[in-house]
DRENDREN-961238 format. One record per atom (N, C-alpha, C, CB): residue number from 1; residue in three letters; atom name; x, y, z negated. Coordinates in steps of 0.001 Angstrom, whole numbers. Glycine has a CB too. Layout:
BEGIN
i->NUM&aa->ALA&at->CA&x->X&y->Y&z->Z
...
***
This chain:
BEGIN
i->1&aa->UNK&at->N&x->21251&y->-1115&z->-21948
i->1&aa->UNK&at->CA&x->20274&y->-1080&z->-20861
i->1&aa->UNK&at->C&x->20046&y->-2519&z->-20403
i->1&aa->UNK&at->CB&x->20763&y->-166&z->-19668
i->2&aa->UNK&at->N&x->18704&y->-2699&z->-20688
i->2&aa->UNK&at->CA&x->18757&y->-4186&z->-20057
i->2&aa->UNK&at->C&x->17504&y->-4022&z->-18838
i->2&aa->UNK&at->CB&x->18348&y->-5618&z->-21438
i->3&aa->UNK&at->N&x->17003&y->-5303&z->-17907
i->3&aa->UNK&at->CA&x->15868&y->-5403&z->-17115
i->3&aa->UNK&at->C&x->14672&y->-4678&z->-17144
i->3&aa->UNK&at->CB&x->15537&y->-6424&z->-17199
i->4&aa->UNK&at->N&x->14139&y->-4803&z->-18809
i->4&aa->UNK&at->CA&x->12673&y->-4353&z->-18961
i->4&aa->UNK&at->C&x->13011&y->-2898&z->-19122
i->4&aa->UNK&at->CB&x->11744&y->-5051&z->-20293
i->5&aa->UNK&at->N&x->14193&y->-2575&z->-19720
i->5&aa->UNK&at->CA&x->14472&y->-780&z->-19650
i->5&aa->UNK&at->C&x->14037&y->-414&z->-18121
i->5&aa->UNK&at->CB&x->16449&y->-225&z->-19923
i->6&aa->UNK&at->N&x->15106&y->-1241&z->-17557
i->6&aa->UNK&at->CA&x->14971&y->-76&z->-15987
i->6&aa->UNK&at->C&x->13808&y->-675&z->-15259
i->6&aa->UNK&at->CB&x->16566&y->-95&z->-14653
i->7&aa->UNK&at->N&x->13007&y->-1521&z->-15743
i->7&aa->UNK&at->CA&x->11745&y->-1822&z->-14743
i->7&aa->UNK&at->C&x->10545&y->-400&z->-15415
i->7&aa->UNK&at->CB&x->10966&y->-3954&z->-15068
i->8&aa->UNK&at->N&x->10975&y->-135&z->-17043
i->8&aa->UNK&at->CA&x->9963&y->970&z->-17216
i->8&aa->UNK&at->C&x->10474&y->2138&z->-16483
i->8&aa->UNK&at->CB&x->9703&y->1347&z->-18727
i->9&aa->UNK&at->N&x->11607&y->2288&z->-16326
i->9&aa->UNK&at->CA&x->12025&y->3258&z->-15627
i->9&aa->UNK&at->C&x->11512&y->3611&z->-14406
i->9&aa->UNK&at->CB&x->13086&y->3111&z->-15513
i->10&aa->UNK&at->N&x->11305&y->2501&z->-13594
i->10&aa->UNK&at->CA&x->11518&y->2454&z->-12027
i->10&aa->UNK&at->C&x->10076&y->2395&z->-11823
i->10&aa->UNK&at->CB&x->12466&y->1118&z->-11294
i->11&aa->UNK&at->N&x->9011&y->2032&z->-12432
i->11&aa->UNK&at->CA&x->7540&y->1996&z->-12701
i->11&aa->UNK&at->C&x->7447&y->3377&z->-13227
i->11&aa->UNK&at->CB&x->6982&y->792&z->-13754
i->12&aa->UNK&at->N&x->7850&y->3995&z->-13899
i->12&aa->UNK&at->CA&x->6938&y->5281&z->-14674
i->12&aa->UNK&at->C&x->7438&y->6140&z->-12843
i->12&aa->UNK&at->CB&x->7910&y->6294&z->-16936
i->13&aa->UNK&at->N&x->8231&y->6139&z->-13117
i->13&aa->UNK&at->CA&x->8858&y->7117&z->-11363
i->13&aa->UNK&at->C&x->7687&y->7274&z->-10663
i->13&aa->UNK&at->CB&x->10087&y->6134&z->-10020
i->14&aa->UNK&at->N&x->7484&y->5692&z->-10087
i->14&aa->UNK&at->CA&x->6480&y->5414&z->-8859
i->14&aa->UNK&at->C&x->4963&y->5980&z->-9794
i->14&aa->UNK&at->CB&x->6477&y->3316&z->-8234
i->15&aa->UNK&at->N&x->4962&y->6152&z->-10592
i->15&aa->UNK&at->CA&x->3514&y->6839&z->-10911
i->15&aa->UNK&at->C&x->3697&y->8117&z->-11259
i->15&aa->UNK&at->CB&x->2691&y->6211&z->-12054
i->16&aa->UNK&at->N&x->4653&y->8611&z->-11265
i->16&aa->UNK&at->CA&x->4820&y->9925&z->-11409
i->16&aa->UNK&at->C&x->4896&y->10306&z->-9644
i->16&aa->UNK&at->CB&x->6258&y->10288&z->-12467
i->17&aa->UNK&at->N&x->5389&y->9455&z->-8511
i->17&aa->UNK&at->CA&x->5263&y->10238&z->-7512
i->17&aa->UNK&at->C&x->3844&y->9798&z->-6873
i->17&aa->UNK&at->CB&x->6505&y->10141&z->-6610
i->18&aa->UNK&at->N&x->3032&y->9158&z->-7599
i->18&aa->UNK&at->CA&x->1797&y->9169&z->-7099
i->18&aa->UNK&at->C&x->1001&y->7700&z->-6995
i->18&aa->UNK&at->CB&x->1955&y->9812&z->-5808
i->19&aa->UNK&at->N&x->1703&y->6606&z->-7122
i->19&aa->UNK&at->CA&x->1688&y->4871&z->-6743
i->19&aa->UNK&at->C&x->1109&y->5052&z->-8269
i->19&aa->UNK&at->CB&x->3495&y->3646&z->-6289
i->20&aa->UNK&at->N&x->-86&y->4925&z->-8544
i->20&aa->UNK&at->CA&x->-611&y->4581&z->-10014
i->20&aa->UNK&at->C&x->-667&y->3475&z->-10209
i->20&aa->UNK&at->CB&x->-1787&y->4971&z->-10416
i->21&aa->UNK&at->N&x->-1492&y->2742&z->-9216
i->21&aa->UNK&at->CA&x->-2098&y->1001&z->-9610
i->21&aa->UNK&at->C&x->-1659&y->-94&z->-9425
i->21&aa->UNK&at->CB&x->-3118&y->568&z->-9103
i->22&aa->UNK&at->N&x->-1038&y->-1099&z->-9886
i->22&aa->UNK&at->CA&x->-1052&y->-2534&z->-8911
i->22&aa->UNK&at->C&x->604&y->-2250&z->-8599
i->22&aa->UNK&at->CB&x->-2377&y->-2559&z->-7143
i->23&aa->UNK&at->N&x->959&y->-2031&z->-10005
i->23&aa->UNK&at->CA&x->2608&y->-2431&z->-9782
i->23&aa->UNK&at->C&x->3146&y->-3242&z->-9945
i->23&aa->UNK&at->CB&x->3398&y->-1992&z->-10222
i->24&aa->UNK&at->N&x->3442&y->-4213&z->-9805
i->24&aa->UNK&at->CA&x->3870&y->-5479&z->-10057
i->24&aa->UNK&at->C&x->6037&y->-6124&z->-9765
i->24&aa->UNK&at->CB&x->2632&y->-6241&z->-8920
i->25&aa->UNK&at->N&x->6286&y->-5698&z->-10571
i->25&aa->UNK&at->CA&x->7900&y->-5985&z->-10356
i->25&aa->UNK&at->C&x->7906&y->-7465&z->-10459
i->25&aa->UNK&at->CB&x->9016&y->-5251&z->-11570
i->26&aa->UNK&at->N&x->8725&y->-7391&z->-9050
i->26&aa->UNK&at->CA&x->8801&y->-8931&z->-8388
i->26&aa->UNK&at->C&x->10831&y->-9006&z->-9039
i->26&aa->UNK&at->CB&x->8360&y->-8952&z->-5841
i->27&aa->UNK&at->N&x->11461&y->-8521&z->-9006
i->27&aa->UNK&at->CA&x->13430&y->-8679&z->-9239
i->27&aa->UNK&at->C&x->13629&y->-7095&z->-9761
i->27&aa->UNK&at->CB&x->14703&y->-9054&z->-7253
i->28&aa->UNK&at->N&x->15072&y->-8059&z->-10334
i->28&aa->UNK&at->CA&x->15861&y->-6697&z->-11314
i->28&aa->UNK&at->C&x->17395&y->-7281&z->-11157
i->28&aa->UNK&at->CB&x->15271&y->-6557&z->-13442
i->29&aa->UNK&at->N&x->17830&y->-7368&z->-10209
i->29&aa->UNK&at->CA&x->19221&y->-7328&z->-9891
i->29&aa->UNK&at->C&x->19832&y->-6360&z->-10094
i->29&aa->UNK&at->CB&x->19497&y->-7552&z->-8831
i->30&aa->UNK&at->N&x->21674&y->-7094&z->-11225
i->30&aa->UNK&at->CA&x->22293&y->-6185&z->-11271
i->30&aa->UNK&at->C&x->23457&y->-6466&z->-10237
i->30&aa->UNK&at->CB&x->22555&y->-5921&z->-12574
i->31&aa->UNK&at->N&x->23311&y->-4993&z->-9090
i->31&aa->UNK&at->CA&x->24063&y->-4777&z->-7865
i->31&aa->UNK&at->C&x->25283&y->-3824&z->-7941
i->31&aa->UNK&at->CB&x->23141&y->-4265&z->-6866
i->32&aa->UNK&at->N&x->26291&y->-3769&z->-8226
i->32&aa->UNK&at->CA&x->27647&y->-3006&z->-8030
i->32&aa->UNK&at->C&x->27330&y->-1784&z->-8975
i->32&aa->UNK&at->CB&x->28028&y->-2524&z->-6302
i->33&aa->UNK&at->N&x->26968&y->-1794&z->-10409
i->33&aa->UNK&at->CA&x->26532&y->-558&z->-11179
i->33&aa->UNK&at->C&x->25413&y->-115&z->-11227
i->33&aa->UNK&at->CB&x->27055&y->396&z->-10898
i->34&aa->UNK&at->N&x->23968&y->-534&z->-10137
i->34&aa->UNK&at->CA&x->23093&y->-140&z->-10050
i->34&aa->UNK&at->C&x->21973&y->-1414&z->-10621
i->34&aa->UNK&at->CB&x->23134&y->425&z->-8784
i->35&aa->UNK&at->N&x->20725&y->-1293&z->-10988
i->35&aa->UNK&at->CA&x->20261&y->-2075&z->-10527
i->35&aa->UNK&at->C&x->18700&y->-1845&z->-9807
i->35&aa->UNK&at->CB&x->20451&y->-2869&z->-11429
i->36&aa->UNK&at->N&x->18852&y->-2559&z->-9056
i->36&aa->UNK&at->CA&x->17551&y->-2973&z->-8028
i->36&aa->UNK&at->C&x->16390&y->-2951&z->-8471
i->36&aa->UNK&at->CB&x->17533&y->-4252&z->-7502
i->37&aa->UNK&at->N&x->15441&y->-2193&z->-8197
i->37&aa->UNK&at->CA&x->13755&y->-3048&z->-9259
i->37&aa->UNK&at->C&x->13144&y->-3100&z->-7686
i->37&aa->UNK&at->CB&x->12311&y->-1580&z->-10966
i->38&aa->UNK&at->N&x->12615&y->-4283&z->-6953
i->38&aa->UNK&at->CA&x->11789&y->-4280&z->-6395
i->38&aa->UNK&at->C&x->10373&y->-4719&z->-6607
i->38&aa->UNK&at->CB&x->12228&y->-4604&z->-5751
i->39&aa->UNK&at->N&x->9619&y->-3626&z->-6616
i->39&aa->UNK&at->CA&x->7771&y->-3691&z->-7051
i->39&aa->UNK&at->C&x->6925&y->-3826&z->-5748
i->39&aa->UNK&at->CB&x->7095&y->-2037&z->-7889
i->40&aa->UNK&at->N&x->6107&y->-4820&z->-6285
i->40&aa->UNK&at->CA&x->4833&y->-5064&z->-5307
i->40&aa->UNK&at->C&x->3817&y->-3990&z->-5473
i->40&aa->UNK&at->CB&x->4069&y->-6485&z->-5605
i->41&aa->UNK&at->N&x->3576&y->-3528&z->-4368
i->41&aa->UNK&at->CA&x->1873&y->-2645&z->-4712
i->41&aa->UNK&at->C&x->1074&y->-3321&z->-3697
i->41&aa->UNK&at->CB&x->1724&y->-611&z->-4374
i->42&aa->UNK&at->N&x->-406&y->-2604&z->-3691
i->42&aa->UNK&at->CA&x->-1647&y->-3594&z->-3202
i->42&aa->UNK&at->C&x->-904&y->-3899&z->-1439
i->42&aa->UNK&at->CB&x->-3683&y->-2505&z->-3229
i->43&aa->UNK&at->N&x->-363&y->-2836&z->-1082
i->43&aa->UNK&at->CA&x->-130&y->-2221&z->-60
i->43&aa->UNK&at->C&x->1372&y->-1822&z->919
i->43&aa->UNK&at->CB&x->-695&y->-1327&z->-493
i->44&aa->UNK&at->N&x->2136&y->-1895&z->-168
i->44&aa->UNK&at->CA&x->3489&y->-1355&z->195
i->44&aa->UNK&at->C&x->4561&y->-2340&z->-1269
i->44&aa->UNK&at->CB&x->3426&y->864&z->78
i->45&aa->UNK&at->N&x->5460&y->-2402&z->-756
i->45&aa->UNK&at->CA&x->6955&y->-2572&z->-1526
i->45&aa->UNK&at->C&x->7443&y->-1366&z->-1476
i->45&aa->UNK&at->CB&x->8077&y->-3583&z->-890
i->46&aa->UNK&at->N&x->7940&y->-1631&z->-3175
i->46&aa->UNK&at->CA&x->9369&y->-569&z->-3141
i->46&aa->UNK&at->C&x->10789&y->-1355&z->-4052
i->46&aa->UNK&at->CB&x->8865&y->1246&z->-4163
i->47&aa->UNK&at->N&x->11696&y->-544&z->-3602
i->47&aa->UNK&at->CA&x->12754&y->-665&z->-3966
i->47&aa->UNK&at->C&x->13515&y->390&z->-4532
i->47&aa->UNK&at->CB&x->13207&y->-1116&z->-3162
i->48&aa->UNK&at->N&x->13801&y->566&z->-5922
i->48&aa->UNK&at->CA&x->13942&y->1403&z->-6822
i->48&aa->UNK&at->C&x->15261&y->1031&z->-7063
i->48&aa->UNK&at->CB&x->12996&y->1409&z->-7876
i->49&aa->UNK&at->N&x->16619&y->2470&z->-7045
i->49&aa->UNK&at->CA&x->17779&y->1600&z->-7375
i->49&aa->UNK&at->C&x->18274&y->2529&z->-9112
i->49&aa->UNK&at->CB&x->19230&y->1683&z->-5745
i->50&aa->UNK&at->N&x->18695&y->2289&z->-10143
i->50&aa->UNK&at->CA&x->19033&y->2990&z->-11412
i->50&aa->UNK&at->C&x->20656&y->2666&z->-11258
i->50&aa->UNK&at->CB&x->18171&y->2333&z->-12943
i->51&aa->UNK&at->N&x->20721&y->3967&z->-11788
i->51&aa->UNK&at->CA&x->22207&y->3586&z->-11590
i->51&aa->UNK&at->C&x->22291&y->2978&z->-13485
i->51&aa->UNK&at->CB&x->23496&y->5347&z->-10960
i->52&aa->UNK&at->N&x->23208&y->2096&z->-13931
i->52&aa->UNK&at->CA&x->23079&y->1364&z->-15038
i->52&aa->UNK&at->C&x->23904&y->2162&z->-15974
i->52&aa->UNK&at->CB&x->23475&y->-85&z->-14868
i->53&aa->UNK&at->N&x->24688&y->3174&z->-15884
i->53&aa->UNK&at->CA&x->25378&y->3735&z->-16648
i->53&aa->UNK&at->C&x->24477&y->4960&z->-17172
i->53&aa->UNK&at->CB&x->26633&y->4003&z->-16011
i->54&aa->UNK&at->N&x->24002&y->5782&z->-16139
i->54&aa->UNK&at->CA&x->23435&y->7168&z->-16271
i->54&aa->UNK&at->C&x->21840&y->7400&z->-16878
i->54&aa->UNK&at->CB&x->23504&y->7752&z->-14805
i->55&aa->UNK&at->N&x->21965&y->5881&z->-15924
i->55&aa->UNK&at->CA&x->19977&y->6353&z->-16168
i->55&aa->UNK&at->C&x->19114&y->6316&z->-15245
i->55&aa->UNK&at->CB&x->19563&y->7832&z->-16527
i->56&aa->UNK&at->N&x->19880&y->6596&z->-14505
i->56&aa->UNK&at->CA&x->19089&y->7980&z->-12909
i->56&aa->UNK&at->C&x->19095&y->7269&z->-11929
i->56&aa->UNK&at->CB&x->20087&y->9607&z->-12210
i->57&aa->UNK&at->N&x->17715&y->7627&z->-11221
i->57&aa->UNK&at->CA&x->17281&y->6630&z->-9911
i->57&aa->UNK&at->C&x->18304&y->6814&z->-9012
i->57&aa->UNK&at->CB&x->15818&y->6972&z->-9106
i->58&aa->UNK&at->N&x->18762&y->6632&z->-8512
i->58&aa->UNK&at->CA&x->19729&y->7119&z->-7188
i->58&aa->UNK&at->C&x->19411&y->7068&z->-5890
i->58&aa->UNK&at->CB&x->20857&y->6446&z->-7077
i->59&aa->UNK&at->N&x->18245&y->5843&z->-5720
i->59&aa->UNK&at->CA&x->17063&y->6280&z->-4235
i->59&aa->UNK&at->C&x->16451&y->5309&z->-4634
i->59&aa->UNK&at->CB&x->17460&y->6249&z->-2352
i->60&aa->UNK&at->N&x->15478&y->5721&z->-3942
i->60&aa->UNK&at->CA&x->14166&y->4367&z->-3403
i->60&aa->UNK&at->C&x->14120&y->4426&z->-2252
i->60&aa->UNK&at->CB&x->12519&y->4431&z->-3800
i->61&aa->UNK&at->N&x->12979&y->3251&z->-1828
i->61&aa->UNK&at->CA&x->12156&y->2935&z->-187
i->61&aa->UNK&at->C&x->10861&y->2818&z->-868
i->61&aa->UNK&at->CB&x->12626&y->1255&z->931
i->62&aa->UNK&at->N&x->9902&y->3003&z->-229
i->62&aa->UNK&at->CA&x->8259&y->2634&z->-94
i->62&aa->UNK&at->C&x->8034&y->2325&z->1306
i->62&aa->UNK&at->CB&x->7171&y->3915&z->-528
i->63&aa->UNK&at->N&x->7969&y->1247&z->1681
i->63&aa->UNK&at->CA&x->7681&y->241&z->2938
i->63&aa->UNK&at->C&x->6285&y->-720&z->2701
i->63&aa->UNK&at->CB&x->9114&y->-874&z->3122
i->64&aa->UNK&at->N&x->5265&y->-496&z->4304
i->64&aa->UNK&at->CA&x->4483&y->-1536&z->4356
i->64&aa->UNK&at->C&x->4846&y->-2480&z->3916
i->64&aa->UNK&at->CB&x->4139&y->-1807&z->5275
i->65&aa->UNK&at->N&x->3886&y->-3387&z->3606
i->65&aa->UNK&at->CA&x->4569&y->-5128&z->3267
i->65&aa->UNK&at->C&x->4267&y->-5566&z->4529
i->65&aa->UNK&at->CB&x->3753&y->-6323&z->1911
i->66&aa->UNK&at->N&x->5817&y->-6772&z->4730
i->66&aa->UNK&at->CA&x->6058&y->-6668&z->6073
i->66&aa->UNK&at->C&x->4159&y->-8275&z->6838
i->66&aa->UNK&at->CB&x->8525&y->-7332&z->6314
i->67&aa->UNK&at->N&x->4106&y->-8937&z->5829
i->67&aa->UNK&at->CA&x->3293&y->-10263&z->6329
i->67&aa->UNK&at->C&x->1731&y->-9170&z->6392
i->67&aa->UNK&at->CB&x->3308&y->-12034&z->4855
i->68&aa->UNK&at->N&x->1634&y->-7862&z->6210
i->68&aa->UNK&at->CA&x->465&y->-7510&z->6721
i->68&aa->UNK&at->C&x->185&y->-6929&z->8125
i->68&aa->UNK&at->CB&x->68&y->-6750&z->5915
i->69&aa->UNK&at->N&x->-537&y->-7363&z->8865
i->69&aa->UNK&at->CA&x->-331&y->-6452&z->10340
i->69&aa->UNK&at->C&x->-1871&y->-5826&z->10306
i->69&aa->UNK&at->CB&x->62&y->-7593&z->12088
i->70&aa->UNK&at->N&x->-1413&y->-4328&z->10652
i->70&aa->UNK&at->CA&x->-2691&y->-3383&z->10615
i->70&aa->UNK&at->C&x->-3829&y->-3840&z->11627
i->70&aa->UNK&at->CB&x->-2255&y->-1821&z->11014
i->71&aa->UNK&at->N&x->-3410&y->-4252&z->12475
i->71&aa->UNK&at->CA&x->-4184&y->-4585&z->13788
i->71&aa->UNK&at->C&x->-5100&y->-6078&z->13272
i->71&aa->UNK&at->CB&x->-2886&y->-4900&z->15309
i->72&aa->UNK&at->N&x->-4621&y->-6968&z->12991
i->72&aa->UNK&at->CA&x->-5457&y->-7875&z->12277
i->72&aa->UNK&at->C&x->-6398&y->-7940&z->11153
i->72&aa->UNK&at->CB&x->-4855&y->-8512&z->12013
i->73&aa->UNK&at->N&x->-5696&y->-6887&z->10377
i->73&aa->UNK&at->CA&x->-7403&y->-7589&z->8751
i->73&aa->UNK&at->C&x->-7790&y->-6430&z->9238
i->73&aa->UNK&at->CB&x->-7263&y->-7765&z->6253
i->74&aa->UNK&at->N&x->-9064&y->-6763&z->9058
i->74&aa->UNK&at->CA&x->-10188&y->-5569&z->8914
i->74&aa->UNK&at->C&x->-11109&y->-5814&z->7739
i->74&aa->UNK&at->CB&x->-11165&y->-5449&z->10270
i->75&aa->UNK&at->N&x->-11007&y->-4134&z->7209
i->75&aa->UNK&at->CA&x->-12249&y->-4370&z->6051
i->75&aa->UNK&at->C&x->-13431&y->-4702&z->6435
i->75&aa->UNK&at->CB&x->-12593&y->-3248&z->5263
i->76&aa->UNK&at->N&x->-14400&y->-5209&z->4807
i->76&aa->UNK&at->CA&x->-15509&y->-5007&z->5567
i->76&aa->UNK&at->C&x->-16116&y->-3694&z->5454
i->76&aa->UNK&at->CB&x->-16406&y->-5945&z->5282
i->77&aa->UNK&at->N&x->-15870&y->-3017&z->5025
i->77&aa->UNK&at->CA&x->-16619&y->-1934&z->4960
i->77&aa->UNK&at->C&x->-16595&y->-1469&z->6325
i->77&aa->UNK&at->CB&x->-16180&y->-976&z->3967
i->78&aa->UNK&at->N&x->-15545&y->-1290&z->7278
i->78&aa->UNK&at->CA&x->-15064&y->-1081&z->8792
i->78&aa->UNK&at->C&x->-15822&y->-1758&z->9471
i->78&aa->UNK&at->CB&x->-13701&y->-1455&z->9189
i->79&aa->UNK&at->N&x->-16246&y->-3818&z->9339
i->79&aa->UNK&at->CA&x->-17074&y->-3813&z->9880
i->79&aa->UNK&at->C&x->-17892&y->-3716&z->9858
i->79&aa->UNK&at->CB&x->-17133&y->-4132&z->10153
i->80&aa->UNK&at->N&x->-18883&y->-3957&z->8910
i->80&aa->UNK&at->CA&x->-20283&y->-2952&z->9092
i->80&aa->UNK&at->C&x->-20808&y->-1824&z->9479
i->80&aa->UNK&at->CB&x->-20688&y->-2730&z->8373
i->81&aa->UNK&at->N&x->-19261&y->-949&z->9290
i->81&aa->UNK&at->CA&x->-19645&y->545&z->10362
i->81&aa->UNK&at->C&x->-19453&y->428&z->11530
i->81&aa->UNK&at->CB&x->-18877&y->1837&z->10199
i->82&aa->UNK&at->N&x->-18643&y->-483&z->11840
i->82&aa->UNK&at->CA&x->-18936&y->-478&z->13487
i->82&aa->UNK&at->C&x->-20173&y->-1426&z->13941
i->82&aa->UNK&at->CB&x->-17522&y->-1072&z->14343
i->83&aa->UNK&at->N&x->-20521&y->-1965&z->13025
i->83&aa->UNK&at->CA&x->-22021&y->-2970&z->13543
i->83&aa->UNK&at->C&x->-23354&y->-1971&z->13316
i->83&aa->UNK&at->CB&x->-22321&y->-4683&z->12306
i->84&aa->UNK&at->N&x->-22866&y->-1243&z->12444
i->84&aa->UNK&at->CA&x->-24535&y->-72&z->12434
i->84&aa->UNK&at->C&x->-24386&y->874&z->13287
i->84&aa->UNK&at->CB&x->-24975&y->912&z->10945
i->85&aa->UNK&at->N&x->-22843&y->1187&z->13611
i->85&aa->UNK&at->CA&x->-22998&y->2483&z->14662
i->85&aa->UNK&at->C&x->-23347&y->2119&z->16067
i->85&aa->UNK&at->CB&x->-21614&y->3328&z->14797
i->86&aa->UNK&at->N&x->-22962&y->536&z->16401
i->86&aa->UNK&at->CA&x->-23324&y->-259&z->17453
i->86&aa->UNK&at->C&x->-24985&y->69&z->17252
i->86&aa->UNK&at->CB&x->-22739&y->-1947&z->17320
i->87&aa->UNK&at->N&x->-25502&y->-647&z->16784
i->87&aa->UNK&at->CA&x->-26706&y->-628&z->16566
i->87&aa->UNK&at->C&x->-27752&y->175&z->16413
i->87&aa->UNK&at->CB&x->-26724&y->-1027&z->15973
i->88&aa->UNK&at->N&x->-27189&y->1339&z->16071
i->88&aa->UNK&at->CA&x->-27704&y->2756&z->16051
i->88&aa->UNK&at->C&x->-27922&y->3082&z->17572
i->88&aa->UNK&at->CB&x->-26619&y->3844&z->15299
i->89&aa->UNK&at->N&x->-26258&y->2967&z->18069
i->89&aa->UNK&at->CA&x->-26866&y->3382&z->19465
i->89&aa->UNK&at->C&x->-27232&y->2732&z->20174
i->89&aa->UNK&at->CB&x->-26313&y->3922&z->20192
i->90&aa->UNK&at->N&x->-27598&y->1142&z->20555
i->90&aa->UNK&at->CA&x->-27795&y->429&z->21100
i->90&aa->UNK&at->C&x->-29387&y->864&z->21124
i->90&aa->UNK&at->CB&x->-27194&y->-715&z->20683
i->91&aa->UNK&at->N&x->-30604&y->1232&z->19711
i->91&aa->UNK&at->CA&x->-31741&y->1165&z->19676
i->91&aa->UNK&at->C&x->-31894&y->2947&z->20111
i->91&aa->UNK&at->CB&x->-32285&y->453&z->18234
i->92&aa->UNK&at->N&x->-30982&y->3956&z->20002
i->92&aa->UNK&at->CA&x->-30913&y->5357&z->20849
i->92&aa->UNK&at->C&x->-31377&y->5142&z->22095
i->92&aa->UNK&at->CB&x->-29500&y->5991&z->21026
i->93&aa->UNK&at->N&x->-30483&y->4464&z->22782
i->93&aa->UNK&at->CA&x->-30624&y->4483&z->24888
i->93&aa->UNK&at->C&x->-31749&y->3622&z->24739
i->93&aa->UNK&at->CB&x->-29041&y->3566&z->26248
i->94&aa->UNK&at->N&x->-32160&y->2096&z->24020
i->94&aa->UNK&at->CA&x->-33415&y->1961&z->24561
i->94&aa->UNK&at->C&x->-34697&y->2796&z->24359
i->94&aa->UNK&at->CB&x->-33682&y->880&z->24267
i->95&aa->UNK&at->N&x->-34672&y->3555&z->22985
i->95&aa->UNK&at->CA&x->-35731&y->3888&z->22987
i->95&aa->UNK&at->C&x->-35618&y->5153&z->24308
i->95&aa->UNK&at->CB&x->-36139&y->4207&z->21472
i->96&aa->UNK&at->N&x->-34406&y->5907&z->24877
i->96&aa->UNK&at->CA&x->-34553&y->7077&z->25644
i->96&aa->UNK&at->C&x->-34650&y->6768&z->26960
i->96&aa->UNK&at->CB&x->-33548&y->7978&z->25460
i->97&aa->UNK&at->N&x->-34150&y->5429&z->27058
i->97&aa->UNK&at->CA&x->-34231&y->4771&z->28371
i->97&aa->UNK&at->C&x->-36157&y->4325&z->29177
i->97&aa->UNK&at->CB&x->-33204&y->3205&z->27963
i->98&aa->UNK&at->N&x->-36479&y->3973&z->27412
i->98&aa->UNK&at->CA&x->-37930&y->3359&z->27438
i->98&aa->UNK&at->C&x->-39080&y->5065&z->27449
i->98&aa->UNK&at->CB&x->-38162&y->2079&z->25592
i->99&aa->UNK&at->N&x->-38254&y->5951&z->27297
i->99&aa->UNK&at->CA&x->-39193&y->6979&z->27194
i->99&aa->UNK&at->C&x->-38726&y->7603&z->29101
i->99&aa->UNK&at->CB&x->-38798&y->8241&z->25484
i->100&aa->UNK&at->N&x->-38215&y->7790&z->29194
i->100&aa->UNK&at->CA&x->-37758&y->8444&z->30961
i->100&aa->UNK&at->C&x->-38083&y->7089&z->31627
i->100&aa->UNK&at->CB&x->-35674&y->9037&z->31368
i->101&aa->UNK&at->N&x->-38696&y->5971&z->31685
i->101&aa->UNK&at->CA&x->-38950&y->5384&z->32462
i->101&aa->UNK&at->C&x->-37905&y->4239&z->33332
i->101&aa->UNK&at->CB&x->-39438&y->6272&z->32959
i->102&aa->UNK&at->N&x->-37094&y->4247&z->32561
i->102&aa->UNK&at->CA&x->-35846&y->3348&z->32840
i->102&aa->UNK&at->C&x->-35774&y->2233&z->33118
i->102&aa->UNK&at->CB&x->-35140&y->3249&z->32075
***
């Protein structure tokens, strides 16, 4: 069993529980019998542990990546919907404002 064994290992997993795209194994430490695969996705880290004798995952994590904060990036697709829905209603009240005499 070497690195690239248990990185296919620890990669086929994460697409079998659903993580298809944009796997990217960053380490393959060997830790007390196990070893470590930690993978980058677009979105999240994981940490995949094999045990080195058996085969067999023995746990993972799937964690945000920590340097992204939800509150800061915004797509653009997000902003443009909030600039047309602005805008939508912004030209609503004038035109209903301009029709009742407002």
């Amino acid at each position: 069993m070497n690195a690239e064994n248990v990185t296919v290992i620890a990669t086929n997993f994460l697409k079998r529980i659903g993580n298809k795209g944009g796997l990217k194994p960053k380490r393959v430490p060997l830790e007390e019998g196990a070893y470590i695969v930690e993978v980058e996705m677009k979105k999240f880290r994981a940490v995949v542990r094999v045990d080195a004798e058996t085969h067999e995952i023995k746990e993972y994590e799937i964690q945000p990546k920590g340097e992204e904060a939800s509150f800061v990036s915004f797509s653009p697709k997000i902003v443009l919907m909030s600039f047309g829905i602005s805008a939508g209603v912004y030209v609503a009240f004038y035109f209903l404002f301009k029709m009742f005499g407002f």
